[in-house]
PAZAPA-4460 file (N, C-alpha, C; in steps of 0.05 Angstrom, whole numbers, plus 32768, in hexadecimal, padded with zeros to 4 digits):
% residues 237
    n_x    n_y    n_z   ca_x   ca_y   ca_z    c_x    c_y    c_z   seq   type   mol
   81E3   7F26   80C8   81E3   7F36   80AF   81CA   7F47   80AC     1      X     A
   81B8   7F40   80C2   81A2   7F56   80C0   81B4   7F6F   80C2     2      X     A
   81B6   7F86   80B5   81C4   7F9D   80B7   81AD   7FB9   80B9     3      X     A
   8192   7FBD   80C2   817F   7FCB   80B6   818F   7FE3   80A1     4      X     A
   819F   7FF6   80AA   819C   8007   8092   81BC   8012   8097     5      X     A
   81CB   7FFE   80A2   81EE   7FFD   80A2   81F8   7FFA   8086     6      X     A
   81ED   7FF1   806F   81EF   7FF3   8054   81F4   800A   804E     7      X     A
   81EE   801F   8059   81F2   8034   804D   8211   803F   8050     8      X     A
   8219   802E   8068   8238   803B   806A   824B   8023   805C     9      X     A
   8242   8004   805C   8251   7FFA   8050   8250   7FF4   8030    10      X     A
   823A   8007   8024   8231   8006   8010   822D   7FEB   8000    11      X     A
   822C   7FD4   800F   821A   7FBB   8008   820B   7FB5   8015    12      X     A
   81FD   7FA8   800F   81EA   7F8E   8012   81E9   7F78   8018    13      X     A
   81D1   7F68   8028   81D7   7F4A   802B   81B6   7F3B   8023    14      X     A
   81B5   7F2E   800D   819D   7F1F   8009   81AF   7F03   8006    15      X     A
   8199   7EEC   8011   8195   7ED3   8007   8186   7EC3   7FFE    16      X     A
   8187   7EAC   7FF4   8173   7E97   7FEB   816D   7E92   7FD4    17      X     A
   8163   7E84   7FC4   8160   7E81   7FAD   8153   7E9C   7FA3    18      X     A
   8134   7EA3   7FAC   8128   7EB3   7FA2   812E   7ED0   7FA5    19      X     A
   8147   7EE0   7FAC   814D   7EF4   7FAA   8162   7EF5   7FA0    20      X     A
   8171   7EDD   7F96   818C   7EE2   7F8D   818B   7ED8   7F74    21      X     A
   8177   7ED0   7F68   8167   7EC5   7F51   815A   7EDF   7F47    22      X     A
   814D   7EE8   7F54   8145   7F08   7F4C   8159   7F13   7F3F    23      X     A
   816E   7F24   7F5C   8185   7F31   7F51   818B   7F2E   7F34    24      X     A
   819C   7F14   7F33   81A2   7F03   7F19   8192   7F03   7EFC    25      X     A
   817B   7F02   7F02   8170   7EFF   7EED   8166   7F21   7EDD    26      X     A
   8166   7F33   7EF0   8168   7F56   7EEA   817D   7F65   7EE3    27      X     A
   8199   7F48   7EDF   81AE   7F55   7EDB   81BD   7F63   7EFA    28      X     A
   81BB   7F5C   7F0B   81CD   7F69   7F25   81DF   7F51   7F2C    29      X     A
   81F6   7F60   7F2D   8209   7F43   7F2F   8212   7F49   7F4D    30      X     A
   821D   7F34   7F5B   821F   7F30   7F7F   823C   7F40   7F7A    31      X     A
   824A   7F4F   7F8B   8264   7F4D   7F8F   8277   7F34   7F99    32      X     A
   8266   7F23   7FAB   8272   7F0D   7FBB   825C   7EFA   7FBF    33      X     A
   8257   7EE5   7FB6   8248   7EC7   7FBA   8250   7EB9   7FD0    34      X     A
   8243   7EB7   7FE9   8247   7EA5   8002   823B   7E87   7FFE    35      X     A
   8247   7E78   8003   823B   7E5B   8009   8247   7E4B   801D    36      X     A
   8231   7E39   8028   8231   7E25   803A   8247   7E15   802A    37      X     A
   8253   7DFF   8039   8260   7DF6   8038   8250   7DDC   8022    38      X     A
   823E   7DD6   8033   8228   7DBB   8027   8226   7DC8   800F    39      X     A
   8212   7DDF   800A   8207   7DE6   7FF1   8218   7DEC   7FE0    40      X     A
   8232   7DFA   7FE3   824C   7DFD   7FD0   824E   7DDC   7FB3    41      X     A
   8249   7DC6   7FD3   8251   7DB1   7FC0   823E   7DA0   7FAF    42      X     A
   8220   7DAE   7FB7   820A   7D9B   7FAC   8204   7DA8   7F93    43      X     A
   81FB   7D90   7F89   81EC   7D99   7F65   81D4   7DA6   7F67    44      X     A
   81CD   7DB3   7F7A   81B3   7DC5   7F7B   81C5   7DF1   7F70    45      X     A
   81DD   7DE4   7F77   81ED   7E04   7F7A   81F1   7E0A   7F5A    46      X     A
   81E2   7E1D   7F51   81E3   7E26   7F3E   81EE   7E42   7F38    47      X     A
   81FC   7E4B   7F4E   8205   7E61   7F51   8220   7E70   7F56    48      X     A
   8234   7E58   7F51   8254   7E4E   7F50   825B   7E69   7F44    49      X     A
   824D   7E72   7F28   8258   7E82   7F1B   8249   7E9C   7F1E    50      X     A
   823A   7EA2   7F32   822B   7EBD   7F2C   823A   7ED2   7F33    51      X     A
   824B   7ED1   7F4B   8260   7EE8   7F56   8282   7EDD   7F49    52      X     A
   8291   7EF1   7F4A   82B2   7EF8   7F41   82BD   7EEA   7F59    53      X     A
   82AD   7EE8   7F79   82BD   7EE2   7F80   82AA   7ED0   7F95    54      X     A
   82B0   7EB2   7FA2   82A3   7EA2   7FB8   82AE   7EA1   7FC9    55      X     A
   82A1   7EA1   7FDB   82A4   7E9D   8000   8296   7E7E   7FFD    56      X     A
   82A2   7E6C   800B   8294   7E52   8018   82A0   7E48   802E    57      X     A
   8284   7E47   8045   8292   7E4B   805C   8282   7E39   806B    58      X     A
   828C   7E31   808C   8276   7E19   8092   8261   7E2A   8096    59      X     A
   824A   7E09   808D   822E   7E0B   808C   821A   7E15   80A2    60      X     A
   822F   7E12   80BD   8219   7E20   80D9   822B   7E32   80DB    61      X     A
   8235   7E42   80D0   8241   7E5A   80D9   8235   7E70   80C5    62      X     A
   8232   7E63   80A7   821F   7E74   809D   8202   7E74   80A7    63      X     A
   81F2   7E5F   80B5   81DE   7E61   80BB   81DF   7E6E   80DA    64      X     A
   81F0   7E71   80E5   81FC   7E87   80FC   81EA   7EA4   80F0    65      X     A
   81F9   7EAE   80D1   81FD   7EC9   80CD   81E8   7ECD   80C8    66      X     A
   81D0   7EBB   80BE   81BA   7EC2   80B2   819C   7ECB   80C9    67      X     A
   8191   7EE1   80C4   8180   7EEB   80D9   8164   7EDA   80CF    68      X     A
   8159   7EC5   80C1   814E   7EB9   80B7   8147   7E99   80CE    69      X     A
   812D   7E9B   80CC   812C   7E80   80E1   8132   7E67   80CC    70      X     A
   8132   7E66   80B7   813F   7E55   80A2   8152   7E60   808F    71      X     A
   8165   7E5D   80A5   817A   7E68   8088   817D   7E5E   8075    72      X     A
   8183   7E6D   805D   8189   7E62   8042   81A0   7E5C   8044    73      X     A
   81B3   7E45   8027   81CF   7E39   802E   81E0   7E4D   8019    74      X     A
   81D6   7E69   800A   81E8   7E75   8005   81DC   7E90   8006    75      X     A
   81EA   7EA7   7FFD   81DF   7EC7   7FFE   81F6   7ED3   7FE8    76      X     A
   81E9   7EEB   7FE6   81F9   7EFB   7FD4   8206   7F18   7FE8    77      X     A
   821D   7F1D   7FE1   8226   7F3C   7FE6   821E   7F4D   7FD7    78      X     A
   8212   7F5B   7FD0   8207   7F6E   7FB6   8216   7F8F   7FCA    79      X     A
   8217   7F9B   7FB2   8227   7FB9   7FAF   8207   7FD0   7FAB    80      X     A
   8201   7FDE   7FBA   81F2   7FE3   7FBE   81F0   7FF6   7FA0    81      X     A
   81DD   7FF8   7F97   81E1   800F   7F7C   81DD   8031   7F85    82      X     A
   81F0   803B   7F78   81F8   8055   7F7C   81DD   8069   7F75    83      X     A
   81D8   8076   7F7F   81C2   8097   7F80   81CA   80A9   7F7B    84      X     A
   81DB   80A6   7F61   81E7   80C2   7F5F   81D6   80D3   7F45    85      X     A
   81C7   80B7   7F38   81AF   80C9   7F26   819A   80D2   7F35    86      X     A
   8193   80CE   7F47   8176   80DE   7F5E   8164   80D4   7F54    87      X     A
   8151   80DD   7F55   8138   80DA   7F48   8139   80DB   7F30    88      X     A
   8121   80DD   7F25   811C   80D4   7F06   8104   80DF   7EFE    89      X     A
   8109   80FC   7EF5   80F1   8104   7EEB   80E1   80F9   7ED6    90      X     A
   80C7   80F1   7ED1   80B6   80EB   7EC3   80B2   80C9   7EBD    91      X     A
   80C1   80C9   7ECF   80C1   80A5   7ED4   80AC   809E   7EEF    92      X     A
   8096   8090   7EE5   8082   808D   7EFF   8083   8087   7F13    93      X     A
   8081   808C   7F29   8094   808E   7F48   807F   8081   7F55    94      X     A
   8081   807D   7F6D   8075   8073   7F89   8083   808C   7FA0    95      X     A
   807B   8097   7FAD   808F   80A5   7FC0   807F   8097   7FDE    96      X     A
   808E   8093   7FEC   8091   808C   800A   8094   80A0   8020    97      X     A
   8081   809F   8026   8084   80BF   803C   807F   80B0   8057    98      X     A
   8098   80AC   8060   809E   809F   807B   8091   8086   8084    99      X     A
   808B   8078   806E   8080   805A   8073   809E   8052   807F   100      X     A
   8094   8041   809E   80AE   8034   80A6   80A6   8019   80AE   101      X     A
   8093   800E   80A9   808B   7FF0   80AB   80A2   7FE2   8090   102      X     A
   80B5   7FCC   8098   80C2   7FC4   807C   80B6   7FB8   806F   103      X     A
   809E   7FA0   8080   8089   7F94   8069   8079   7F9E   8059   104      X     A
   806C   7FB8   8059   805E   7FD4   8054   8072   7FD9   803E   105      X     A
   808D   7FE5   8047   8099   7FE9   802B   809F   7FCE   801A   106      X     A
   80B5   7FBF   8018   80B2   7FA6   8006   8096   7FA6   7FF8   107      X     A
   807F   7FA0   8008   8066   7F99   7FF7   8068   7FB9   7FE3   108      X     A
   8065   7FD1   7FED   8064   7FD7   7FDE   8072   7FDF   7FC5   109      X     A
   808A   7FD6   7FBD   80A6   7FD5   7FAE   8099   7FC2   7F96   110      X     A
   808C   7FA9   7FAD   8089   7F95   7F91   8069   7FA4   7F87   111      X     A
   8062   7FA8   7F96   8046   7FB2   7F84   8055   7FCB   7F6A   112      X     A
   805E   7FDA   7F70   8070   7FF1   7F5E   807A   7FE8   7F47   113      X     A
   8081   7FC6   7F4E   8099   7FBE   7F31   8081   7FAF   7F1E   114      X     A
   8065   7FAD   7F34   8057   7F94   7F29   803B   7FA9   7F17   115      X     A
   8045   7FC8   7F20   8033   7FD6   7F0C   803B   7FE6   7EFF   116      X     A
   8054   7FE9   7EF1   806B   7FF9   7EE0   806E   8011   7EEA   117      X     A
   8075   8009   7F07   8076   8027   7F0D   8097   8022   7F13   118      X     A
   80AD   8036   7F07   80BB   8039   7F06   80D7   803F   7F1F   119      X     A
   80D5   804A   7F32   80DE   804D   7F42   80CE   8058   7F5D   120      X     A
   80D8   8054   7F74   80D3   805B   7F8A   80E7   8069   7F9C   121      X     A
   80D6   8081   7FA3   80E3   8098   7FB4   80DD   8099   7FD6   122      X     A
   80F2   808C   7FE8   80F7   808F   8000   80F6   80AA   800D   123      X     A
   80E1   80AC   801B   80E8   80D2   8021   80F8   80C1   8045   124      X     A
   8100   80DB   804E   8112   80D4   8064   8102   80D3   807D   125      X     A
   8103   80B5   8088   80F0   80AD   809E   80E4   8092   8097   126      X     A
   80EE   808D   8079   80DF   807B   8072   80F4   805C   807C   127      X     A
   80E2   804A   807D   80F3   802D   807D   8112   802C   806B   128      X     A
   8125   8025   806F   813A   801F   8062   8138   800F   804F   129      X     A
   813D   8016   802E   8138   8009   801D   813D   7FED   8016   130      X     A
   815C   7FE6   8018   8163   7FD7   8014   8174   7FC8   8035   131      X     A
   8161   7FC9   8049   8161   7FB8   8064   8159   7FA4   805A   132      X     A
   815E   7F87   8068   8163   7F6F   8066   8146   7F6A   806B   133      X     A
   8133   7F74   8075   8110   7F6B   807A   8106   7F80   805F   134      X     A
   810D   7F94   805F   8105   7F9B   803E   810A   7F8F   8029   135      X     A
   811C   7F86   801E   812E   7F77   800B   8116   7F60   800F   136      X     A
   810D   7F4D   8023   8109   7F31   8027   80E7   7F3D   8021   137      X     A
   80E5   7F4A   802A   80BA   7F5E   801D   80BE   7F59   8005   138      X     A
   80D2   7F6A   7FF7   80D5   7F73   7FDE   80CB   7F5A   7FCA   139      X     A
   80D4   7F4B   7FD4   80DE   7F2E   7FBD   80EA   7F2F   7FA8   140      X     A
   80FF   7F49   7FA5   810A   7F41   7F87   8102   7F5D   7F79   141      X     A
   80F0   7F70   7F8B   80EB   7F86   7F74   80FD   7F95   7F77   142      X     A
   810B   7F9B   7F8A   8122   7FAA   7F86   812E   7FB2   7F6B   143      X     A
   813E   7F99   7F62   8145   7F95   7F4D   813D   7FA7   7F30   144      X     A
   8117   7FA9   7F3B   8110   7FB8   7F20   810A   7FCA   7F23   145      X     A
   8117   7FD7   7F36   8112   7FF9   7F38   812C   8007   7F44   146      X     A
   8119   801D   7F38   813C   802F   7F3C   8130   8041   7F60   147      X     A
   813E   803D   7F71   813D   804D   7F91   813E   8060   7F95   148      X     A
   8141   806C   7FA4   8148   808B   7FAD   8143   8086   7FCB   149      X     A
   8158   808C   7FDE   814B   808C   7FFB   8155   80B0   8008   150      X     A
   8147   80B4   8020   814B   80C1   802C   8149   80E4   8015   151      X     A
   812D   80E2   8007   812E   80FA   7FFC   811C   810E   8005   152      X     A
   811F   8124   7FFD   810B   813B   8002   80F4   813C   7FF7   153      X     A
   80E3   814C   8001   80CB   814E   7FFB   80D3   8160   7FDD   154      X     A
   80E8   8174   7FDE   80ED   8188   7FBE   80F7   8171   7FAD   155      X     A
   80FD   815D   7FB2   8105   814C   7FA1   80EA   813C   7F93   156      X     A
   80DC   813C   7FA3   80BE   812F   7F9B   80AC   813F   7F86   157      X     A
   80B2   815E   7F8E   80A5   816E   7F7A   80B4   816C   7F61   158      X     A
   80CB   816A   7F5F   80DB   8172   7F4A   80D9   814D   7F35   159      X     A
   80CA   813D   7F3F   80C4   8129   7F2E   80AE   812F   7F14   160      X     A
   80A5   8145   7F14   80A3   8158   7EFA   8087   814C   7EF2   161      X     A
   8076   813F   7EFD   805C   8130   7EF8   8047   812E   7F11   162      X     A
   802B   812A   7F09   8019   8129   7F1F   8022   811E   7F3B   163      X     A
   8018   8126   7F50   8020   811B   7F6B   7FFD   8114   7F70   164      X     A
   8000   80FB   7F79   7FE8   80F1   7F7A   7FEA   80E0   7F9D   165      X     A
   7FD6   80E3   7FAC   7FD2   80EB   7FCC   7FBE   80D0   7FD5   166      X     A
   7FC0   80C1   7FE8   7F9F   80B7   7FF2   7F99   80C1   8004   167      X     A
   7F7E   80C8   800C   7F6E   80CB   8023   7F5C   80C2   802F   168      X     A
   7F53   80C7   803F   7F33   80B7   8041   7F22   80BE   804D   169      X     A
   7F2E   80DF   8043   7F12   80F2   8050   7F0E   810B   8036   170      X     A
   7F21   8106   801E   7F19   811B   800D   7F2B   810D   7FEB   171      X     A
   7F1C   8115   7FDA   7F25   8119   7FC0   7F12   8102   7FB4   172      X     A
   7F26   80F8   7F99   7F0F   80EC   7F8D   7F0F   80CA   7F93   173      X     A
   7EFB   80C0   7F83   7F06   80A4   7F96   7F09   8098   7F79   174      X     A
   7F22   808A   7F86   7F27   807D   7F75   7F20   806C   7F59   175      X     A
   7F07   805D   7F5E   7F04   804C   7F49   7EF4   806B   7F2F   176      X     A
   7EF4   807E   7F35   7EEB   809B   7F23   7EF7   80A2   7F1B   177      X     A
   7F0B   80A6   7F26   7F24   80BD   7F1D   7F34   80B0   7F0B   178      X     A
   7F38   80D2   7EFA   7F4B   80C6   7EE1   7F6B   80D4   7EE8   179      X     A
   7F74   80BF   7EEC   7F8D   80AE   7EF0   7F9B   80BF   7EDC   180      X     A
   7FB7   80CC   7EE3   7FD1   80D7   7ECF   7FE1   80BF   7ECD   181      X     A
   7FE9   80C1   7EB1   7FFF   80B2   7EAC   801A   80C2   7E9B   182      X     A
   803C   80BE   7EA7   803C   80B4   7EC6   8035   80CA   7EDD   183      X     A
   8036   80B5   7EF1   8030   80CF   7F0F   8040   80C3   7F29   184      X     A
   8045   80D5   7F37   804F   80C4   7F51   803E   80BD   7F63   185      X     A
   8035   80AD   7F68   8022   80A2   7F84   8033   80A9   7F9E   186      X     A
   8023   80B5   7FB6   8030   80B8   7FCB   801E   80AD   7FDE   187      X     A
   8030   8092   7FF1   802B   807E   8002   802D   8091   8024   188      X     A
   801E   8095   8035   8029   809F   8051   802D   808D   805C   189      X     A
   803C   809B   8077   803C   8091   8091   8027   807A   8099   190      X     A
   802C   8065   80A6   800E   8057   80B1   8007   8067   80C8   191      X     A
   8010   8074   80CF   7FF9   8083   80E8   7FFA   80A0   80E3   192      X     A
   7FFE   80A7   80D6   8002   80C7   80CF   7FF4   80D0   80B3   193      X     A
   7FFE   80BC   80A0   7FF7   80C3   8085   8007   80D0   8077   194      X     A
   7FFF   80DC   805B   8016   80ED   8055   8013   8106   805B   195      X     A
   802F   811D   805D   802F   8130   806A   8020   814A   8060   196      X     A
   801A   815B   8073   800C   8176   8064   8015   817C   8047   197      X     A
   8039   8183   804B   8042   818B   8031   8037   817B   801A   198      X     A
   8041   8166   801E   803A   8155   8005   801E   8153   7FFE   199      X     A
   8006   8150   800B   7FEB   8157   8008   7FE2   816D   7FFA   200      X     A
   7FF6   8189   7FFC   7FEC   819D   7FFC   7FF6   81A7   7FDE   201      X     A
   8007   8191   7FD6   8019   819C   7FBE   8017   817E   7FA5   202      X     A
   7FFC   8172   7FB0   7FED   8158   7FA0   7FDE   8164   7F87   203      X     A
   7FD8   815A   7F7B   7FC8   8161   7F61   7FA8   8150   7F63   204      X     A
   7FB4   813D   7F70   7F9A   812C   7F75   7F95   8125   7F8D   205      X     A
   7F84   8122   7F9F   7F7A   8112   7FB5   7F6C   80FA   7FAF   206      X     A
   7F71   80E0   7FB9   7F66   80CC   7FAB   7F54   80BC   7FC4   207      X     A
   7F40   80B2   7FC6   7F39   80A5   7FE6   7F27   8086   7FCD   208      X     A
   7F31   8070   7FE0   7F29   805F   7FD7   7F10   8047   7FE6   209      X     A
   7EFF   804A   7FD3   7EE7   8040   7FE2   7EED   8028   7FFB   210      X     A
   7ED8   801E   8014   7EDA   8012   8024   7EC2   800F   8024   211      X     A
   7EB1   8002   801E   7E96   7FF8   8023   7E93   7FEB   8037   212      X     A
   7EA6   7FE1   8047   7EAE   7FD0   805D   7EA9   7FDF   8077   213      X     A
   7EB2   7FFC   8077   7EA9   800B   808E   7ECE   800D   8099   214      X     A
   7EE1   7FFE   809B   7EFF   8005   8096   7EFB   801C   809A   215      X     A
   7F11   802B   80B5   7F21   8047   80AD   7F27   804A   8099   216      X     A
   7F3C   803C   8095   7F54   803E   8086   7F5F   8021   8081   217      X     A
   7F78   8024   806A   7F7F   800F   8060   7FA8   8009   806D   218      X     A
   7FA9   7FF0   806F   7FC9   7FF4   806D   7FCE   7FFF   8055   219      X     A
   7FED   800E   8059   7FF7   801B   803F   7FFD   800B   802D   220      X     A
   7FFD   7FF4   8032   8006   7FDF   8021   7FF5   7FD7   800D   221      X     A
   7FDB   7FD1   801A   7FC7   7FCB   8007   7FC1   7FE6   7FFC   222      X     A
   7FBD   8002   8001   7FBD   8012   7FF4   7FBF   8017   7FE2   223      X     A
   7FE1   8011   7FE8   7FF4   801C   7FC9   7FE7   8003   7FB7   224      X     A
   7FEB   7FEE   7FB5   7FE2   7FD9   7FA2   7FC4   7FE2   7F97   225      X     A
   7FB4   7FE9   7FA1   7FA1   7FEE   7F9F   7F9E   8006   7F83   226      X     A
   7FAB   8014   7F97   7FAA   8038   7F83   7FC8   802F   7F6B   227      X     A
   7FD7   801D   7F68   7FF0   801C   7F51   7FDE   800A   7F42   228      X     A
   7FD0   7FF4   7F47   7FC5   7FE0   7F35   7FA5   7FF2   7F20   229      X     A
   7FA2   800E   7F36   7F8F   8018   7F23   7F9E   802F   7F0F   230      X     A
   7FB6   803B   7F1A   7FBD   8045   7F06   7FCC   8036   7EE8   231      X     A
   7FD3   8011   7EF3   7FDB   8007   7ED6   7FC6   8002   7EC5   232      X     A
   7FAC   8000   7ED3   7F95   7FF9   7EC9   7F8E   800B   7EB9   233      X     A
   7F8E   802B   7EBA   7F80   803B   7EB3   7F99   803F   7E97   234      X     A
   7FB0   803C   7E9C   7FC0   803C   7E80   7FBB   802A   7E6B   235      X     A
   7FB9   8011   7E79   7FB7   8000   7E61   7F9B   8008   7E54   236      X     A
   7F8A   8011   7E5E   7F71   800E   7E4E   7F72   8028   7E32   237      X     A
***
């Protein structure tokens, strides 16, 4: 059931385990189809009899067959992938992804996004598959609290109608100085490239974040956390 980004033709999904299907659930996303082990179907730990319209229970090493997991879990959800037919979302505070294709890189950065009100996140094309089975398992659950967009344009990025805000780490201002828009889209690059000319060149801000350490550079991961936790910071105050 690892599928990396075959979701897109069968327009679902496959997460399992308590802690993603507990997520789902609790954000309001309901499964199309509830799988269970045969064992777990019948134990008083299964609290999930009623979360899908419809159950599959099937034997217990055949579902641990399907699972790409060195511990499979004893049930999963089918989820219906949610439709993109609203696009983006102007004036809602974004994250954009400019060809990050590490899936741990993205996940982490999804949950950092949900974990600093930043509203949605924009996949530009090249980027990791959103909702792939090692993104989904990064994510932990933030999915759920954000609205996606995959495979968009860079005119789609401008047309999010608010600051575009860049890192570097050879120009602009640094971070812990700069006064922070609220909202804005943060744009995450490439890990070996960065983000692209266009998008640099059509930023409002350049942001470089101190390293007293002597560090090139940072993973994108810690980046983004870095530069979203200072823009929730600078709102609340």
């Amino acid at each position: 059931m690892e599928e990396g980004a075959a979701y897109r033709k069968q327009g679902r999904y496959w997460i399992e385990g308590d802690h993603l299907c507990r997520a789902a659930l609790t954000r309001g996303v309901k499964p199309a189809v509830a799988v269970f082990s045969e064992k777990f179907w019948q134990s008083p730990e299964n609290v999930y009899a009623h979360a899908a319209a419809r159950n599959i229970v099937i034997d217990t090493a055949l579902l641990a067959s399907l699972s790409p997991l060195p511990s499979p879990a004893p049930f999963g959800f089918l989820m219906d992938l949610p439709l993109q037919q609203a696009g983006i979302q102007p004036g809602v505070a974004a994250v954009v992804l400019d060809r990050v294709q590490d899936a741990g890189n993205v996940g982490s950065i999804l949950r950092s996004a949900s974990a600093f009100g930043f509203g949605q996140v924009i996949a530009l094309k090249g980027s990791a598959a959103l909702w792939s089975g090692k993104v989904l398992r990064a994510g932990m659950g933030a999915h759920f609290a954000l609205h996606l967009v995959e495979n968009a344009s860079q005119d789609d990025v401008l047309a999010l109608q608010q600051p575009l805000l860049v890192t570097s780490s050879h120009q602009g201002d640094w971070l812990h100085r700069a006064a922070l828009p609220w909202p804005c889209s943060w744009v995450m690059g490439h890990e070996g490239q960065g983000v692209s000319e266009a998008l640099q060149a059509a930023a409002q801000q350049h942001i470089r974040i101190t390293q007293p350490g002597g560090e090139e550079s940072l993973n994108v991961g810690a980046a983004a956390a870095i530069c979203l936790h200072a823009s929730a910071a600078a709102r609340a105050d």
